[in-house]
C-alpha positions, 0 to 999 in steps of 0.5 A: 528467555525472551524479554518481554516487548513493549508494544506500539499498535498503530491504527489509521482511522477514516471516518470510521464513527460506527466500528471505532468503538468495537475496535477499542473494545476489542484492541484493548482485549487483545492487550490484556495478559502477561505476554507483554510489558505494556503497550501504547495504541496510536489512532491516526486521524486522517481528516475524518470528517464525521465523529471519529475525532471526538470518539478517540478524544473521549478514549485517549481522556480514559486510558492513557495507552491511547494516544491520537494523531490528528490530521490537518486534512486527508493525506491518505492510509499510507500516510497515516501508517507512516505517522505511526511508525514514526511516533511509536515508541514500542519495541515492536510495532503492529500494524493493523487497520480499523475496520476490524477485518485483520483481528487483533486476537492474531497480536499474542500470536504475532509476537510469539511468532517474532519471539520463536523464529527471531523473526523481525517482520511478521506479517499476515497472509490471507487464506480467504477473504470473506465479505469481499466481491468477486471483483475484489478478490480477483482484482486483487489475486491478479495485481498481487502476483503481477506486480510480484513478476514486474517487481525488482524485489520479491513481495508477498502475495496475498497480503496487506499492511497488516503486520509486526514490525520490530524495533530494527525495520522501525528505524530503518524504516525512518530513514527511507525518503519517498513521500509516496509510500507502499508501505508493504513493498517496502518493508519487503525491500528492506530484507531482514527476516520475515515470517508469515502468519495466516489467517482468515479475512473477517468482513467489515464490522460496520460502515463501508470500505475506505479504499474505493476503487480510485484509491485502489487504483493510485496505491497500484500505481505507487506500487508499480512506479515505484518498485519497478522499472520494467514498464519503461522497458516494455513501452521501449519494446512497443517502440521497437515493436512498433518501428518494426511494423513501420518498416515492414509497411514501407517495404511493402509499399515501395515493393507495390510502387516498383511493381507497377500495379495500379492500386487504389489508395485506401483510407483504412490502412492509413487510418489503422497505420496511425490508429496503431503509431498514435497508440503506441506513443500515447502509451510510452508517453503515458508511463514516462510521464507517471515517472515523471510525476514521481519524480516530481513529487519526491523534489517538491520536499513537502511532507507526506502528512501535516499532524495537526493535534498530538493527544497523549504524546508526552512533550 
């Protein structure tokens, strides 16, 4: 017979004053019954800079299963849920965000799932995502499978860091040393066994999304620099590609030179010619030096977050 888990939820929290209160309410409904023997909920504040703060305050004074991590500014979502991997005590952990679109109705089925299949991830596979644009979904139908093909290791699609992670991936987890996360890309690195869960997507409860498009954009380029090097070769290839084109133009002019037809010098060919030469090696050094700056970013040593208030923690 299983043993009952002890469970951490793990909530990052963005300037999300109007939907925390229904997220507590409906959290703390989740939790209740025998399926489990306690449970302790983790608010990371992320320099929320409306009321957010003062909101998971007055829950933590009223329930002690709250506990609240308090940002010294906006370190970022990946940040956020690195915290709470960091500082949970649970044996198993559930991964979910505040806005209430991923429900927290799926936890007693997320645990039955890692319970039945000896499963030690599980995580949540959209079937549809509701409330979203058509660019949304497309942007992100399309970044999901090319990054799973560019990818050195197999990542699901169609999903997020919504997800149960147990006891064995939290702490293996605590031993990776990147400060730039992709939290999903590396739970799926990790190995172990994963088992999905599917369900649909609900709309935001309230307010608006926290994850514009620029952010979207530097989580993709986290994901892509980091889980794989077939950017590099592909800018070698344009090189290549590139010095291919080169050689054949010079062929072609010598062959003109040698034949003794008189042409006229024309400016577009050149001006094409160096148009094409310019982009390419804009493009290589483009992807080189994202590279780089990761690589930069990981040998400064500074910490991925700064905690600048622990509500609940026991000292």
């Amino acid at each position: 017979m299983n043993k009952l888990p002890y469970l951490s939820i793990i909530i990052p929290c963005f300037n999300e004053e109007e939907v925390l209160p229904q997220t507590f309410e409906r959290v703390m409904a989740a939790l209740k019954g025998d399926w489990h023997k306690g449970a302790e909920v983790i608010f990371i504040n992320d320099g929320s800079r409306d009321t957010s703060l003062s909101l998971l305050k007055a829950f933590a004074e009223k329930n002690q299963e709250v506990k609240v991590l308090n940002f010294s500014r906006n370190f970022g979502h990946q940040a956020a849920v690195s915290a709470g991997i960091h500082y949970c005590n649970g044996d198993l952990a559930i991964i979910i965000d505040a806005d209430l679109q991923d429900p927290p109705e799926l936890f007693e089925a997320m645990v039955a799932t890692h319970q039945e299949k000896g499963a030690n991830v599980v995580y949540g596979v959209r079937r549809e995502r509701r409330g979203e644009t058509w660019f949304k979904k497309l942007t992100a139908k399309w970044f999901y499978r090319m990054l799973n093909r560019m990818s050195d290791v197999s990542l699901d699609v169609d999903t997020g860091d919504f997800r149960l992670i147990d006891r064995k991936v939290i702490d293996a987890f605590k031993g990776l040393g990147e400060k730039n996360k992709y939290i999903r890309g590396l739970i799926a690195w990790m190995g172990f066994k994963q088992e999905p869960i599917f369900y649909d997507r609900d709309p935001r409860v309230a307010g608006e999304t926290k994850y514009p498009l620029s952010k979207m954009l530097k989580l993709a380029s986290i994901a892509m620099f980091y889980f794989s090097k077939k950017p590099l070769k592909m800018s070698i290839t344009l090189g290549v590609f590139s010095l291919l084109i080169g050689l054949f133009l010079t062929i072609y002019v010598l062959a003109v030179q040698f034949s003794g037809v008189q042409t006229t010098p024309g400016w577009a060919s050149t001006l094409i010619t160096i148009i094409f030469f310019g982009g390419v090696q804009l493009v290589t050094i483009g992807v080189t030096g994202e590279y780089i700056g990761n690589i930069l970013d990981e040998v400064k040593g500074r910490p991925q977050y700064i905690v600048e208030e622990e509500i609940g923690f026991l000292k």
